[in-house]
C-alpha positions in Angstrom: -37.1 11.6 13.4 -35.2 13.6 16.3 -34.6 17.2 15.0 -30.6 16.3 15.7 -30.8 13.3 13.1 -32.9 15.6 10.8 -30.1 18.3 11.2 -27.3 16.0 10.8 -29.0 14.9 7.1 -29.7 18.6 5.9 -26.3 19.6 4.4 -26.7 16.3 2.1 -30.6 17.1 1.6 -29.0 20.6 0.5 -26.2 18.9 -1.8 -28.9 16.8 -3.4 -31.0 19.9 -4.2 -28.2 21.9 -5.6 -27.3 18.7 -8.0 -30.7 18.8 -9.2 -30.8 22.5 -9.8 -27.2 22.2 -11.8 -27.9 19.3 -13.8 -31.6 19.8 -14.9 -31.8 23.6 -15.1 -35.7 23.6 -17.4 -36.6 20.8 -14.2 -40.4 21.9 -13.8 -41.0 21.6 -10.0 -44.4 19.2 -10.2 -46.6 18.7 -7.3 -45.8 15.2 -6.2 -48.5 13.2 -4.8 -47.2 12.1 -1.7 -48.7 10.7 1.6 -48.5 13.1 4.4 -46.7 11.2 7.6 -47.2 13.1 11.0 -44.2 14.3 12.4 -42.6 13.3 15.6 -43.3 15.5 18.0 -39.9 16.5 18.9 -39.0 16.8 15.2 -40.5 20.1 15.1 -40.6 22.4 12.2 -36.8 21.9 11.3 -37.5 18.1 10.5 -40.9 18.9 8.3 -39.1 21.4 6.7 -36.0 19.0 5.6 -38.3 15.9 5.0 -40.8 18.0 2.5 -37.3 19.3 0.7 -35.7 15.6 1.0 -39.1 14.5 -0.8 -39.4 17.1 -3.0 -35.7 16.8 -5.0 -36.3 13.0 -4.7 -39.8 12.9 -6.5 -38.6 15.6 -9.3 -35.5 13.7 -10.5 -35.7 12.4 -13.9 -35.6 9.1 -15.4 -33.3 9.1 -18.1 -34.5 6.2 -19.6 -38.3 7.4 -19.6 -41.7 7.5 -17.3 -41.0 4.4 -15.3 -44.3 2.1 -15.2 -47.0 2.1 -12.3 -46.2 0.6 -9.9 -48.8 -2.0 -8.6 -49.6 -1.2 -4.7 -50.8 -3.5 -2.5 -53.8 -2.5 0.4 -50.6 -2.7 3.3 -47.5 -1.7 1.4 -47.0 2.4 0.1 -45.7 3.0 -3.3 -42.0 2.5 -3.7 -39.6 3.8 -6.7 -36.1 3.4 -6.5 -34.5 7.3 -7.6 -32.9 7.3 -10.7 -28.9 7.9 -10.7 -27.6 11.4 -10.8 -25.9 12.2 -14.5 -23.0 9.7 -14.8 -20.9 13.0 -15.9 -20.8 14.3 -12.6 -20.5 11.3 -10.4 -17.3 9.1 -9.8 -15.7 7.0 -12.4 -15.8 4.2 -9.6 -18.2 3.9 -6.9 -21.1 6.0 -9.2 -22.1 6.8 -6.3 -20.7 10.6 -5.2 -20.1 13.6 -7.0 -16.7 14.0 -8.4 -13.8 15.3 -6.7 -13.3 19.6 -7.6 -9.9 21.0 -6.1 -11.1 24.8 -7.5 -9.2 24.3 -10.9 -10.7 21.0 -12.6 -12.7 18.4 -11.6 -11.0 14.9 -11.2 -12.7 11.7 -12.5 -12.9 9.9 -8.8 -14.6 11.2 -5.6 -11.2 10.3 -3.7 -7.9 8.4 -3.6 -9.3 5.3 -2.5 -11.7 5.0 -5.3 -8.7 6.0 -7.9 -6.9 3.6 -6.5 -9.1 0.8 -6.4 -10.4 2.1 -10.5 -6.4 1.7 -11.6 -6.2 -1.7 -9.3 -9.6 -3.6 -10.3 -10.0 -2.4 -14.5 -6.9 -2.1 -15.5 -8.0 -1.6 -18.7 -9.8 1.3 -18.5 -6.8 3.4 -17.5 -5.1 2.7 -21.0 -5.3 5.1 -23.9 -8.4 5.6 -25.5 -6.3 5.9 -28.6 -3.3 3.0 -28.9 -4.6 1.2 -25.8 -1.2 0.3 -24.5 -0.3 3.1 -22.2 -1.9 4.4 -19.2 -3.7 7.5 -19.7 -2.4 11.2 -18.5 -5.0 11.7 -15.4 -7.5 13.2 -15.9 -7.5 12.8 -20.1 -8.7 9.7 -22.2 -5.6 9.7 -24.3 -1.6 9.3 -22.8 -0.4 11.9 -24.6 -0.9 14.5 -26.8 0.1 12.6 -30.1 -2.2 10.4 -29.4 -4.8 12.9 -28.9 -4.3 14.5 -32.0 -4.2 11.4 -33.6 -7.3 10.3 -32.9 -8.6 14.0 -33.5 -7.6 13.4 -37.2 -9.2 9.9 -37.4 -6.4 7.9 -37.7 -6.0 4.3 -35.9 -3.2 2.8 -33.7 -1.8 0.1 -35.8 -1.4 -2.8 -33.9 2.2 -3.7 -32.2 3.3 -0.3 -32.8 3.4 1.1 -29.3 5.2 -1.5 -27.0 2.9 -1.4 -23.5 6.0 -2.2 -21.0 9.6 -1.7 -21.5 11.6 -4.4 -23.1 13.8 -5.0 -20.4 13.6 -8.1 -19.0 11.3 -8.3 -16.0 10.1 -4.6 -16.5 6.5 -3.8 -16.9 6.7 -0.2 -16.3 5.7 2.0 -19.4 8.1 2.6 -21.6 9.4 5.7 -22.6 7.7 8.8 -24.8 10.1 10.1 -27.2 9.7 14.0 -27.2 8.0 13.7 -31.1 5.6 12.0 -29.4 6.4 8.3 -30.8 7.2 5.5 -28.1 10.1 4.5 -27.2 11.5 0.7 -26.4 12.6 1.2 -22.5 11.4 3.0 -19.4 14.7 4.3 -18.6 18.4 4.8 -20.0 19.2 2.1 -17.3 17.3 -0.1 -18.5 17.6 0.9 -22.2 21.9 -0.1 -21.1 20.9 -3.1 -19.7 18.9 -4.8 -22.7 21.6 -3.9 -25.0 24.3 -5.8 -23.0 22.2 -8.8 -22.1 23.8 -12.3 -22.0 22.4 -14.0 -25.2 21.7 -17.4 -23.5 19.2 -16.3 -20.2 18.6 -12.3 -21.5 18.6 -11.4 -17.8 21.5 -10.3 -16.5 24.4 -8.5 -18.3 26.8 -10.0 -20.5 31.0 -10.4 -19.7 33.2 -8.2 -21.3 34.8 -9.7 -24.6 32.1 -12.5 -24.1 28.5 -13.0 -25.1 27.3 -14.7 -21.8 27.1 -13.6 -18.8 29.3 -15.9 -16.7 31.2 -19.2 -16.7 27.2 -21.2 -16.2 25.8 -19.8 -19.2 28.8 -20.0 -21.4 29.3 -23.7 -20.4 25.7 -24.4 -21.2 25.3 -22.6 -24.7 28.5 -24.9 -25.8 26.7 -28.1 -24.1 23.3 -27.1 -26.5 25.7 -26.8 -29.5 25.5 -26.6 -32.5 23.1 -24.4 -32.9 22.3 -20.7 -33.5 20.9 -18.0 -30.6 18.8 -14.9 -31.9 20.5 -11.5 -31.3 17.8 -8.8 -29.8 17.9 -6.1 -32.2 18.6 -3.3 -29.7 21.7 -5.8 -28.5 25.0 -4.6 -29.5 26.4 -7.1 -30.4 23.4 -6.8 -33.2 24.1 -3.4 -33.5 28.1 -3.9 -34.0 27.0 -7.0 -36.5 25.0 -4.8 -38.8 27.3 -1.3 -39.1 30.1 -4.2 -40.1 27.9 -5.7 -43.3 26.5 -1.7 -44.1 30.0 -0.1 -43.8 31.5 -2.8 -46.6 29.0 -2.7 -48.6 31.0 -1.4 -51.2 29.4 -2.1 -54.8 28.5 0.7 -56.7 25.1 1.7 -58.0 23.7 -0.4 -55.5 22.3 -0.3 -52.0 22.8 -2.0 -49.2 19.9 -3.9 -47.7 18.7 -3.9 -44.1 20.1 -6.1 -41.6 16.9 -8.1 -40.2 18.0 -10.7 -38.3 21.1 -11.6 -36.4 22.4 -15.2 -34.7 25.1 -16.0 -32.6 26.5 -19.4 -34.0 27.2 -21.5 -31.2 29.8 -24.1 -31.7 30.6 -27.7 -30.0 32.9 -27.1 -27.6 35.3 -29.9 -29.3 34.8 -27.5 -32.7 36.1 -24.3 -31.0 38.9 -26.3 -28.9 40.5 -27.1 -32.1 40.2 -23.8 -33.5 41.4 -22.0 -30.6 44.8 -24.3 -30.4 45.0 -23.5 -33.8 45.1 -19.6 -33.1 47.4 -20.3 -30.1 49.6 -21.8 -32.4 49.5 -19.0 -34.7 50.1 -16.7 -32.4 53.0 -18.3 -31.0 54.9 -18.2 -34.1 54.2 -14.7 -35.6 53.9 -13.1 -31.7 50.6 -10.2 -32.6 49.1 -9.7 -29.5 52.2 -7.9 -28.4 52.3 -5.8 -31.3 49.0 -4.4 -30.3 47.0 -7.1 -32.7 44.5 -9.4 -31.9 45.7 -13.2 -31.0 46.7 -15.2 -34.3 45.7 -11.8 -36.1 42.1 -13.1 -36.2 39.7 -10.7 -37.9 35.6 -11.2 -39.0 35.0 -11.8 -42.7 32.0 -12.6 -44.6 31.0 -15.8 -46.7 27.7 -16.5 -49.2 27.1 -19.7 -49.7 23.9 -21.8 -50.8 20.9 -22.2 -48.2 18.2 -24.9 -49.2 15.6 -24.3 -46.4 14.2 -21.2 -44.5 16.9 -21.2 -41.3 17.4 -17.5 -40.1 13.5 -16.2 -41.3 11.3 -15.4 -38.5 11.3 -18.5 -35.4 13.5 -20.8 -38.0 16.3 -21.4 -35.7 16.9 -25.6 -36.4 19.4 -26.5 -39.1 17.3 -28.8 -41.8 18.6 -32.5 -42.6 19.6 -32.0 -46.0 23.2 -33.0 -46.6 23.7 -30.1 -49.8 22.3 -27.2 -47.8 25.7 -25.5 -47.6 24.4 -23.2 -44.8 23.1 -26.0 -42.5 26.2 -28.2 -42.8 28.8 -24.7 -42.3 26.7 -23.9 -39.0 26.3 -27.6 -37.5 29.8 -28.4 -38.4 32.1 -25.5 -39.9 33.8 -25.4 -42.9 35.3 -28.3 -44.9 38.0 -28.2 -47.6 37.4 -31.4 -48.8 34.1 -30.1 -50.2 36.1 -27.1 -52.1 35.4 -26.7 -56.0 32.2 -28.7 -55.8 30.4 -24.9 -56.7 32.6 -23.0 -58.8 35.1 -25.8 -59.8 37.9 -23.7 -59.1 39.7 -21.0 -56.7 41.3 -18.2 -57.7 43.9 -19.3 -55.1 43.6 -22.5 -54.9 42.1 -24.9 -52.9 41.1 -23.2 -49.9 38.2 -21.4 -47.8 37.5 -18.2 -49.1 35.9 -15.2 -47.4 36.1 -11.2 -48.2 36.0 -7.9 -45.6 33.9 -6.9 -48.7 30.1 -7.6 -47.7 28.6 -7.0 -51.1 31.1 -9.3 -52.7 30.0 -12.0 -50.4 26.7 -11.3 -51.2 26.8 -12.2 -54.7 27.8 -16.3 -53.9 24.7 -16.2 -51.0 21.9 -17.8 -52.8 18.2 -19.5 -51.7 16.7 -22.3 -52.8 13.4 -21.9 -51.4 11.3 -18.7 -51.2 12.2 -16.3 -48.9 12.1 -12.6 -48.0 15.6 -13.2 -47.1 18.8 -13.8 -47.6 21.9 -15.4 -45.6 25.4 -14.2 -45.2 27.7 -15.7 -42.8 29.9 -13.0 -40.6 33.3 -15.7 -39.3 35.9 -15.3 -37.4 39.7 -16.1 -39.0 42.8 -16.7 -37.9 44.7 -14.4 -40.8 48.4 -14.9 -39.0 50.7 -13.5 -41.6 49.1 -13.1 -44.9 50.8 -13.1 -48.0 49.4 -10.4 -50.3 48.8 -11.1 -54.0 47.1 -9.8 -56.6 46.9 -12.3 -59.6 45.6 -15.5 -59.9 47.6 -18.9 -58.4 45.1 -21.8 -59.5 47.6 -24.4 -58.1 48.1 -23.5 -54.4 46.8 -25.6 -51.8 48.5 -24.2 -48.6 49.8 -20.6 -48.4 53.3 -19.7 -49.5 56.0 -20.9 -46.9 56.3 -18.8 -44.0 52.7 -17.5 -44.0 49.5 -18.4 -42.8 47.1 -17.1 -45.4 46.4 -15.2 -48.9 46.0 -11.4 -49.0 43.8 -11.4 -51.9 44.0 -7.3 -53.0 42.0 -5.7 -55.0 44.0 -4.7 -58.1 45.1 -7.2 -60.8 42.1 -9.7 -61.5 40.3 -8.6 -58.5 38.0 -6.0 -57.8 37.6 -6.8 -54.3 39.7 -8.5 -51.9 40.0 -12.0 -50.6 40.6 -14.0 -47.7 41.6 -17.5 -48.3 42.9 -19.9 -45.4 43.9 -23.5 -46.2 43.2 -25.4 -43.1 39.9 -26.3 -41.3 41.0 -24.9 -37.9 41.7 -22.1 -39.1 37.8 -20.3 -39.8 34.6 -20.7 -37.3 30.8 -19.1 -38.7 30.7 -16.8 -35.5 27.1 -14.9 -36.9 24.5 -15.6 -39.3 23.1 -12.8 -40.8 19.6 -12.2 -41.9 19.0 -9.6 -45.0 16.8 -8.6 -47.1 16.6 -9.7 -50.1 
């Protein structure tokens, strides 16, 4: 060994020594038995003095998992061990192979970038919390933040599906956002947090239309192609959002309280089912001109029905309406309402023979019934063309179209009533626009 070669291996021969000195402190410096090799003559002192100090450190290390057996040695081969690795405390997360980086403040789990990189690239895993296990850890620390460090300091568990790993948006899969208690939030951003709530309901990618649920003519086309049926509103949407303040704020029974929305659907129509129904408004509208007194066209409003539901549509992934010809739900959603099937419930209408709904969504509540077990109950949240509405507030068994020159009954509360009622006389004149999920 040229004294150069020796020279250029003493700073790691010193390195090596220092490691042993700080990581085994009571090391008792043994005599190894060791085979004395005949220097090169141009080594000269400098390389006898590195190689007995290379030796040396390398004979003294421990092995952590005990006195490693004799080796057996052959007449023309010299006893060979293989050195034990350094503590795994002080070597790299990565390579286990160098010392871990130490800028002079705190020493970092990884030797160098390229081995941080290629930790967080190769074991993803790893780099999550120590605690919920679904977000990447604060460098440097086992947990991602410091609830979840105090957390696990008190014992306590992540319950499963709490902490969402990505953002919900769609195509994200940056971490979401931590909420300043500590808690975790749905969305990486506010951008993003904007852009799920106004996503078209039919391919949740791109924003939706305003006054519309889809996001352009394609989608809206297509929904009415796959109709009838029923599409599940995200619960961040706000259309979900604007769904369930309408059923909380008319809640409006006393002594009671109003349950949680759980689940909202947008009902999707045939498009020959909300053709008639919009001629009908146009009609409406042409004869009692609202839009230009600051109304909506044909006065339409959103009013809430109960009705009877034989099978489990609306609980969690039940989104096909069932067969059965006297599930009232099934046959509103797949076909809308029909007159001809008035009285067969109650056997008569306050108001006659006509399709009753209420502003009132506890009243409504009390006609929504299941016939199978369920968590959950149904409402339907529709959309009707009031026109001009004759107010009343006492009983008229006998009518079966509203008084001439009006559209509709104003059913006030006052008289026989305690809430108010809707009541249209024509088929064209209500669609089920939401079914509403609640709990029971």
């Amino acid at each position: 060994m040229s004294a150069a070669s020796v020279a250029a291996h003493l700073p790691f021969a010193l390195s090596l020594l220092h490691t042993v000195a700080t990581q085994y402190p009571g090391l008792q410096k043994a005599q190894p038995t060791t085979t004395t090799v005949a220097p090169n003559s141009s080594s000269g002192p400098l390389a006898s003095t590195a190689s007995s100090l290379l030796a040396s450190a390398l004979a003294n290390l421990p092995n952590p998992s005990g006195p490693a057996p004799q080796a057996q040695q052959s007449s023309n081969t010299s006893t060979a061990s293989t050195p034990p690795a350094t503590s795994t405390s002080n070597l790299c997360e990565s390579c286990h192979l160098k010392p871990k980086y130490n800028d002079g403040r705190k020493t970092h789990p990884y030797c160098s970038k390229s081995c941080a990189k290629a930790k967080a690239g190769g074991n993803p895993s790893n780099s999550d919390c120590d605690f919920c296990h679904s977000r990447p850890k604060y460098p440097g620390h086992p947990f991602c933040s410091k609830a979840c460090a105090k957390k696990a300091a008190a014992g306590q568990t992540a319950s499963s599906g709490s902490l969402p790993s990505t953002c919900q948006a769609p195509g994200c899969q940056k971490a979401a956002h931590t909420n300043p208690d500590g808690t975790c939030g749905e969305y990486c951003s506010l951008s993003h947090k904007t852009l799920a709530e106004t996503l078209c309901l039919l391919c949740l990618q791109t924003p939706k239309m305003a006054n519309s649920h889809f996001c352009g003519k394609n989608c809206s086309d297509d929904a009415e192609k796959k109709g009838p049926m029923i599409l599940e509103v995200p619960a961040g949407h706000v259309t979900f959002k604007s769904v369930a303040d309408q059923f909380k704020a008319s809640w409006r029974h006393p002594g009671t309280t109003c349950p949680q929305v759980k689940r909202v659907y947008k009902v999707i129509a045939t498009s020959a089912s909300l053709q008639a129904y919009e001629s009908y408004k146009s009609s409406v509208e042409a004869r009692g001109q609202f839009a230009t007194a600051g109304r909506s066209e044909g006065n339409e409003n959103r009013r809430w029905h109960g009705t009877r539901r034989e099978c489990l549509l609306g609980d969690k992934g039940q989104t096909q309406y069932c067969t059965s010809t006297t599930c009232s739900l099934c046959c509103i959603l797949r076909t809308s309402f029909d007159i001809s099937l008035w009285g067969k419930k109650t056997g008569w209408g306050r108001f006659g023979k006509g399709i009753y709904t209420s502003s009132t969504s506890s009243k409504s509540n009390d006609y929504s019934h299941n016939a199978s077990k369920s968590p959950m109950k149904a409402i339907l949240l529709n959309k009707v063309v009031v026109g001009k509405g004759c107010k009343m507030t006492h009983d008229n068994t006998t009518l079966t179209a509203p008084p001439s020159g009006f559209d509709s009954v104003l059913a006030e509360k006052g008289g026989s009533l305690n809430y108010d009622e809707l009541v249209v006389y024509c088929n064209e004149a209500i669609r089920p626009s939401f079914l509403v999920m609640y709990e029971a």
